[in-house]
N, C-alpha and C positions, 0 to 999 in steps of 0.2 A: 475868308468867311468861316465862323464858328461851324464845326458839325454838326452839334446840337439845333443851331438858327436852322443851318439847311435841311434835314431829316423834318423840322416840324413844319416848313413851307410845304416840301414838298409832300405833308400827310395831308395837311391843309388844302392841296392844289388838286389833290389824288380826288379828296373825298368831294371837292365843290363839281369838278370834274365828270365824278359818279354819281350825281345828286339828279341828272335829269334820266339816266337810263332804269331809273326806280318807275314801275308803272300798274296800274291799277286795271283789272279786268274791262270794269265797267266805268261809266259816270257817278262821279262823288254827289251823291245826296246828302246835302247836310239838312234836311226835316229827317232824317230816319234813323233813331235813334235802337231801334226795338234789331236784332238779330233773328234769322230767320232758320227755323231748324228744317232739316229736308224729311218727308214723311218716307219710310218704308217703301219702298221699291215693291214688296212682297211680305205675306206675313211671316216668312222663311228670316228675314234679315230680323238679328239680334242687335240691340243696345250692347254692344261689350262691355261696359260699364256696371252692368246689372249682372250683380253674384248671384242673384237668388231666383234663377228662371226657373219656375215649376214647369215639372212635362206633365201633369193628371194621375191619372192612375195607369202606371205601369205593370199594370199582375198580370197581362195579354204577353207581356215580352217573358214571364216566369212559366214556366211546363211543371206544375205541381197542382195539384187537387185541393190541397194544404192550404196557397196563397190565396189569399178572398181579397186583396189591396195592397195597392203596393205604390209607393209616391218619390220619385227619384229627383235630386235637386244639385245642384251647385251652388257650394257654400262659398268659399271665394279661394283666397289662394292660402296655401298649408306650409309647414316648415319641415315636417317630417315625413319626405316622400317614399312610395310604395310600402304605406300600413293602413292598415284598418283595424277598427275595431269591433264587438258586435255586444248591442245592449239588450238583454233582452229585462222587457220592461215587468213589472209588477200584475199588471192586468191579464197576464198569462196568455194574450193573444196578441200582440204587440213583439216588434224585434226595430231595432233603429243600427243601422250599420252607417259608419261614419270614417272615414277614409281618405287617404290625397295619393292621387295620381300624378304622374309625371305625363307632360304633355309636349307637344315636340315644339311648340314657337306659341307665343304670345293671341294666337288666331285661337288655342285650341282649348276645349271644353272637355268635360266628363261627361262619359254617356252609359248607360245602364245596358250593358249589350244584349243581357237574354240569361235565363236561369233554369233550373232540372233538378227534380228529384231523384234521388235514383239512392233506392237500399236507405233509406232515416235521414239522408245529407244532402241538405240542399247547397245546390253549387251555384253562388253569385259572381256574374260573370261583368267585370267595368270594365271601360274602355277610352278611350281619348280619339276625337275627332276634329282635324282641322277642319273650321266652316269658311275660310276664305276663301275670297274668288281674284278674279286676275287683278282687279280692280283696288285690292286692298295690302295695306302695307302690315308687316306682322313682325314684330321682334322676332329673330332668327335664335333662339337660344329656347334650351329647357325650360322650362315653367314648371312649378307642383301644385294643383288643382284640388279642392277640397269638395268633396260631394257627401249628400245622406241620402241613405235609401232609406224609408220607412215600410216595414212590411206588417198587415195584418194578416192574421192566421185565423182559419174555420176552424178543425179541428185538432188548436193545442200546436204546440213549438214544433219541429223537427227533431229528433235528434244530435243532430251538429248543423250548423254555418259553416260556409269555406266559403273565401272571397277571393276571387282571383281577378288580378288587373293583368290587362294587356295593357303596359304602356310604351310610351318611347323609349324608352331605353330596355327596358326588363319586361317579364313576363312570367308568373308565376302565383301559385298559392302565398298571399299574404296575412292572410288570419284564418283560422279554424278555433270556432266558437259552440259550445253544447248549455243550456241553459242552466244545469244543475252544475 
């Protein structure tokens, strides 16, 4: 017998073989054409999908007198991890920091940890937080996470910006910013 003939019987014989232990949850409905999405558990659970989850106004999480608003988001994912930048805008009360963090698995987000004035320099403090639960599966590798803080100011700029990430791997001042 050819080896070629035998090898393809026997892929043949393998796969007819394997054909019935294929098995489906439920009963097949052939009217139901539509897919069913599952709703929220809680309003805790995120879309991962979605780059641009606004948290409100964050200037509660800032310890300055200074911050009158403050709007912290995830942009999506970055190229050039642990940097930021700091914009301070034209309206002379306006600062836009804009930055990518390193995040430890595919679960994990940017998050606005908390911020302080202290001596003309306000210190922005990011951070990365896995949201998974037992239940969820998470690429196991570094990720770099792009996030904006938008802060408005009452009385005029600071001094300098310092933005320092705690991330997965590093932790340290990555930008120091003064407006003039």
């Amino acid at each position: 017998m050819n080896r070629r003939t035998a090898l393809q019987t026997a892929a043949v014989g393998l796969t007819a073989g394997l054909a019935g232990c294929a098995s489906f949850d439920g009963p097949f409905d052939e009217e139901s054409t539509e897919s069913e999405t599952p709703e929220p558990d809680s309003q805790n659970e995120t879309d991962m999908t979605d780059d641009t989850d606004e948290t409100g106004d964050d200037a509660d999480a800032i310890d300055s007198d200074r911050v009158a608003g403050a709007s912290f988001r995830h942009t999506s994912e970055c190229s050039d991890p642990e940097t930021a930048s700091v914009d301070f805008l034209d309206s002379d009360v306006e600062a836009v920091v804009s930055g990518c963090i390193e995040g430890r698995n595919g679960c994990a987000v940017p998050v606005l940890v908390g911020g302080a004035e202290d001596g003309g320099t306000l210190r922005i403090e990011i951070g990365e937080v896995d949201f998974s639960d037992d239940e969820m599966a998470c690429t196991q590798q570094i990720v770099q996470l792009g996030y904006e803080l938008r802060l408005r100011f009452d009385d005029g700029f600071p001094d300098t910006i310092e933005v320092f990430h705690d991330g997965a791997e590093q932790s340290g001042i990555v930008e120091t910013a003064s407006p003039t």
